[in-house]
C-alpha positions in Angstrom: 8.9 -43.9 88.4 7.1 -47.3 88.1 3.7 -45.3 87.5 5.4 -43.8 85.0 6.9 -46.6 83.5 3.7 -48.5 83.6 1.9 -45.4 81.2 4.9 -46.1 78.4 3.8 -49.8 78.0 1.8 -50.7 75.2 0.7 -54.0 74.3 0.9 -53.9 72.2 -0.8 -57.1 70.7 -2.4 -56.8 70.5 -6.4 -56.3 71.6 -6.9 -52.4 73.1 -10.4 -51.0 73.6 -12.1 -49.4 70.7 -13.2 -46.0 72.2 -15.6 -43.3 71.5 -14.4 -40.4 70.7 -14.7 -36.9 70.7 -14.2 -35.8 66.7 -12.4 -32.9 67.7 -9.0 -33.7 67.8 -8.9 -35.4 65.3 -12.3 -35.8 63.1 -13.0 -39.4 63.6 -15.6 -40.1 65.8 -13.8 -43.6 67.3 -10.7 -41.7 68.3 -11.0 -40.4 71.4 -9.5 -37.3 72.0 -8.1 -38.7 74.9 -6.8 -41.8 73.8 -3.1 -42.2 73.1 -2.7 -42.6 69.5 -4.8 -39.4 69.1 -1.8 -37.1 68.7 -0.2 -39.9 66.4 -3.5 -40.5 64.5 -3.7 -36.7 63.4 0.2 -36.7 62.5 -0.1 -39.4 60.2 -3.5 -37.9 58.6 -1.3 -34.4 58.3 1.0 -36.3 56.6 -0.4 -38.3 54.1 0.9 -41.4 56.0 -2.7 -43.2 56.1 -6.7 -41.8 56.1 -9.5 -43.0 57.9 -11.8 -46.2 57.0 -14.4 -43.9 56.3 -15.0 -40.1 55.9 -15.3 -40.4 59.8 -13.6 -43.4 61.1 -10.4 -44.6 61.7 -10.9 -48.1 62.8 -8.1 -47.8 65.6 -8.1 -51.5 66.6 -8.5 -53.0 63.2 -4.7 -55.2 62.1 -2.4 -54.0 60.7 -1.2 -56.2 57.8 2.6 -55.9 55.9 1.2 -53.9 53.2 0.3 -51.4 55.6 3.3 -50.9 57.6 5.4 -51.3 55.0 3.1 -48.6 53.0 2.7 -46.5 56.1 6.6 -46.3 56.6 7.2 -45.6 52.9 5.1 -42.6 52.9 6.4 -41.4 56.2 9.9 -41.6 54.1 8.8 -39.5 51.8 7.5 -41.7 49.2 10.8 -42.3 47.3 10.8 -44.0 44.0 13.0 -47.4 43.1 15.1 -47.1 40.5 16.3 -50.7 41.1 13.6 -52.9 39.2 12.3 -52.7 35.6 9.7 -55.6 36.0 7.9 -56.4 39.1 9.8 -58.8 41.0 6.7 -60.0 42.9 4.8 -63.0 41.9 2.0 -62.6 44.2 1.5 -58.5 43.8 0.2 -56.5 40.6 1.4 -53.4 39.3 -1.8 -51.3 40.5 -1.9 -52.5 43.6 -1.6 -49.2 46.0 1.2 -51.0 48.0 3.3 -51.7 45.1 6.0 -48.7 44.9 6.4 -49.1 48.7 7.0 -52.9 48.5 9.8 -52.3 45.8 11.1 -50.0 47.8 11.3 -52.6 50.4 13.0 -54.9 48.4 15.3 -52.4 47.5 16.1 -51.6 51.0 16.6 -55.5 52.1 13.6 -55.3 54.2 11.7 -58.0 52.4 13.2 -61.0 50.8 12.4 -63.6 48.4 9.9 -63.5 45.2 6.6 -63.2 47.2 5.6 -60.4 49.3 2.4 -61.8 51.0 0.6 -58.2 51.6 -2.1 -59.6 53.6 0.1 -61.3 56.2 -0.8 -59.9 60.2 2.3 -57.5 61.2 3.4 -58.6 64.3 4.9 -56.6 66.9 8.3 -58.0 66.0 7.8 -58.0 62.2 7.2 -54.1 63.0 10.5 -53.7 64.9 12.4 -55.2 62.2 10.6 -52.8 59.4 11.8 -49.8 61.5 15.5 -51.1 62.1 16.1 -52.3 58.6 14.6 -48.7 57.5 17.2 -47.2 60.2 20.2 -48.9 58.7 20.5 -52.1 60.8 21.8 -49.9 63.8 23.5 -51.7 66.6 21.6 -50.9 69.9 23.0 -52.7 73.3 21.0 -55.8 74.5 17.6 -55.7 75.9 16.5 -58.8 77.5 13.1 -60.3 77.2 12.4 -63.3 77.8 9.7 -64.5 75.3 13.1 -62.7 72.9 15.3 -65.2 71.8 19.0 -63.8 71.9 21.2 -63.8 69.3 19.0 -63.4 66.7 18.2 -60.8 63.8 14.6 -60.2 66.1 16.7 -59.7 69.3 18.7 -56.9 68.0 15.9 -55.1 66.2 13.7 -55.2 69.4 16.6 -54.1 71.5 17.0 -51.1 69.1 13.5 -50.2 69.2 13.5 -50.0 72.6 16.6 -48.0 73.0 15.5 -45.7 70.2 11.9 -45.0 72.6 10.0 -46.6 69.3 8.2 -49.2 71.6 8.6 -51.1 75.3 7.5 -54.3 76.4 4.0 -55.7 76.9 5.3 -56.2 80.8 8.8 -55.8 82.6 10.3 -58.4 81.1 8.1 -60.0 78.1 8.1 -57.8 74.6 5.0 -60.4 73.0 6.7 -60.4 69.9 3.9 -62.1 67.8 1.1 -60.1 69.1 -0.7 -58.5 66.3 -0.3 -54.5 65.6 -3.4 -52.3 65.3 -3.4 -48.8 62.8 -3.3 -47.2 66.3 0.1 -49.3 67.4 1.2 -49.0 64.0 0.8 -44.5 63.5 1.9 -44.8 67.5 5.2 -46.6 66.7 5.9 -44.1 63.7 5.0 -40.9 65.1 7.4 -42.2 68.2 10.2 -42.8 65.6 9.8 -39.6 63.4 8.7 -37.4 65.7 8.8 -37.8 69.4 10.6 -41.2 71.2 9.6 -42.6 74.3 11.8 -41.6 77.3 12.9 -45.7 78.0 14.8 -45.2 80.7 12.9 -46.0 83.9 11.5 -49.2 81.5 15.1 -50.5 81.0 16.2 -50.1 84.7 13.3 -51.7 85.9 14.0 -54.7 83.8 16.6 -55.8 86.3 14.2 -55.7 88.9 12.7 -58.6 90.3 8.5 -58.2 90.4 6.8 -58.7 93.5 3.3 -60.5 92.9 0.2 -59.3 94.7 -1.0 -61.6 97.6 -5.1 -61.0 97.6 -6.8 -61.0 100.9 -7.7 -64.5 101.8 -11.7 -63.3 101.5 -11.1 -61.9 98.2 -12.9 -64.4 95.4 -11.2 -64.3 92.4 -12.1 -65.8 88.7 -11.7 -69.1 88.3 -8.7 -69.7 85.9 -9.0 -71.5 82.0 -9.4 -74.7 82.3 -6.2 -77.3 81.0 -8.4 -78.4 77.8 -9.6 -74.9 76.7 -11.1 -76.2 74.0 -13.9 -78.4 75.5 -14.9 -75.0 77.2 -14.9 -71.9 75.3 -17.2 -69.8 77.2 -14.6 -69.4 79.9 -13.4 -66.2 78.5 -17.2 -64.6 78.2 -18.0 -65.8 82.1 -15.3 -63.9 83.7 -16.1 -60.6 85.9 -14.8 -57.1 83.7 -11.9 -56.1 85.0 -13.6 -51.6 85.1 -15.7 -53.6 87.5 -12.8 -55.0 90.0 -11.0 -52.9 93.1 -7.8 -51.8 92.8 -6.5 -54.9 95.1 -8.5 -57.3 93.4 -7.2 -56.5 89.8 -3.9 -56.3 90.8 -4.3 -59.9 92.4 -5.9 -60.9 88.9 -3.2 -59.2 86.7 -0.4 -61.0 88.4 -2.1 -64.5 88.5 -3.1 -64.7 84.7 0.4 -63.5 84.2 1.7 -66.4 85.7 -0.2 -68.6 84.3 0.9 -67.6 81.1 4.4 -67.4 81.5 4.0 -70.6 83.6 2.6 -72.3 80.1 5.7 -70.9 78.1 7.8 -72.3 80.4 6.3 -76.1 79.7 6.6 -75.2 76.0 2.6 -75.1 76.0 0.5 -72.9 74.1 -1.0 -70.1 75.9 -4.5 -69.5 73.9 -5.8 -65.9 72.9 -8.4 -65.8 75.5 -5.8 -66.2 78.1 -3.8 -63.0 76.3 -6.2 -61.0 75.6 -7.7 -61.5 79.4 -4.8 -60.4 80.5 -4.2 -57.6 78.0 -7.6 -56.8 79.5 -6.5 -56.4 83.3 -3.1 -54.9 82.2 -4.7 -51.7 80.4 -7.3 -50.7 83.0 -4.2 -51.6 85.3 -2.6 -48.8 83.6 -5.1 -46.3 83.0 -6.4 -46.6 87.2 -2.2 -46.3 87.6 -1.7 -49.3 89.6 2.2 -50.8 89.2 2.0 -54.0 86.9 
């Protein structure tokens, strides 16, 4: 069960692999046939929901910014008109801009507020969850603890419905990464999960009550050495580190768990964990998950 539960989680956040891929699943030559937003990627194309980039790519890991999702979920509603406005209610938005029926339906709908709709702003993981909730009708959904999730709040209860809906998991058993950054391949993942086929969340939810159990390496086993406290007088630390294809099984694991730690270890002083440090381990969770080794 914790192999499979280990294959549901994304990361979301941010950072996954840009592949090579085989154009015939889907006809873009960086989705991999193999990858798993291929079957989403092709859905979405079906659909109208988005294109490629190009004539022949699809630019997987490229952000995904609030025009898009908020475009790419409009569409994926079937496009509906809003009857509500006469003038646009935007300041920072023109009338042509390709984004602009969806964002007054998203007004309409209470899904974005205020005068300004800031199109180019990042989509976090979070901002995502909330799209899809507000779009579901602000559903209820019984508590799912995270604890990078503050409780309580409008973000708790649209992340909890996500995952109870099988839209989206965490980025580890008990941390969601709720300003991680979504990629066109999270965002067409997360939509082709809502309209068309939800995650089984099950084993993920049950497993957030377990305690982990951290790796102990062999005492021979050398491991990288860890980011230094003032990052900033050494940003090559990232570039020096060994890649994690490269690393056993034991050695990986030993990694996974100790950057882990470290980051949740910063959070926990209120200290702010740079994006090297994520997207290292972003880096050892993925090829965690696609060797199957329980993270």
């Amino acid at each position: 069960m914790k192999k499979r539960l280990v294959s549901l989680i994304l990361c979301l956040g941010v950072c996954l692999s840009l592949m090579t891929v085989s154009a015939s699943a889907t006809g873009f030559s960086d989705v991999k046939s193999t990858a798993y937003y291929a079957k989403p990627v092709e859905w979405a194309v079906s659909k109208g929901i988005t294109g490629g980039t190009t004539p022949t790519t699809f630019s997987p890991d490229n952000t995904c910014t609030r025009a898009h999702i908020i475009t790419f979920l409009w569409r994926a509603a079937g496009s509906p008109t809003s009857n509500t406005f006469l003038m646009n209610p935007y300041l920072d938005i023109n009338e042509d801009a390709y984004y602009y029926q969806a964002a007054l339906w998203a007004k309409e709908r209470g899904m974005v507020q205020g005068s300004t709709f800031a199109p180019n702003t990042p989509c976090t993981r979070a901002a995502t969850m909330e799209y899809f909730w507000m779009y579901d009708g602000w559903k209820s959904a019984e508590s799912v603890p995270f604890t990078d999730v503050k409780s309580g709040t409008q973000q708790a209860e649209a992340i909890s419905w996500a995952v109870r809906y099988g839209v989206t998991n965490g980025t580890g058993v008990t941390t969601f990464s709720p300003n991680n950054t979504c990629t066109r391949a999270q965002i067409v993942t997360f939509l082709h999960r809502y309209f068309v086929a939800p995650l089984d969340n099950s084993d993920y939810i049950a497993a957030m009550s377990k305690p982990s159990t951290p790796s102990t390496p062999s005492s021979s086993m050398t491991l990288d050495p860890l980011p230094p406290a003032d990052y900033t007088k050494h940003p090559d630390w990232y570039m020096s580190l060994t890649p994690a294809h490269t690393m056993s099984d034991e050695r990986l694991k030993a990694e996974y768990d100790r950057m882990e730690a470290l980051i949740d270890d910063y959070r926990a002083r209120g200290e702010y964990d740079t994006l090297p440090m994520l997207v290292r381990c972003d880096d050892l969770m993925y090829e965690c998950m696609k060797r199957g080794i329980d993270v």
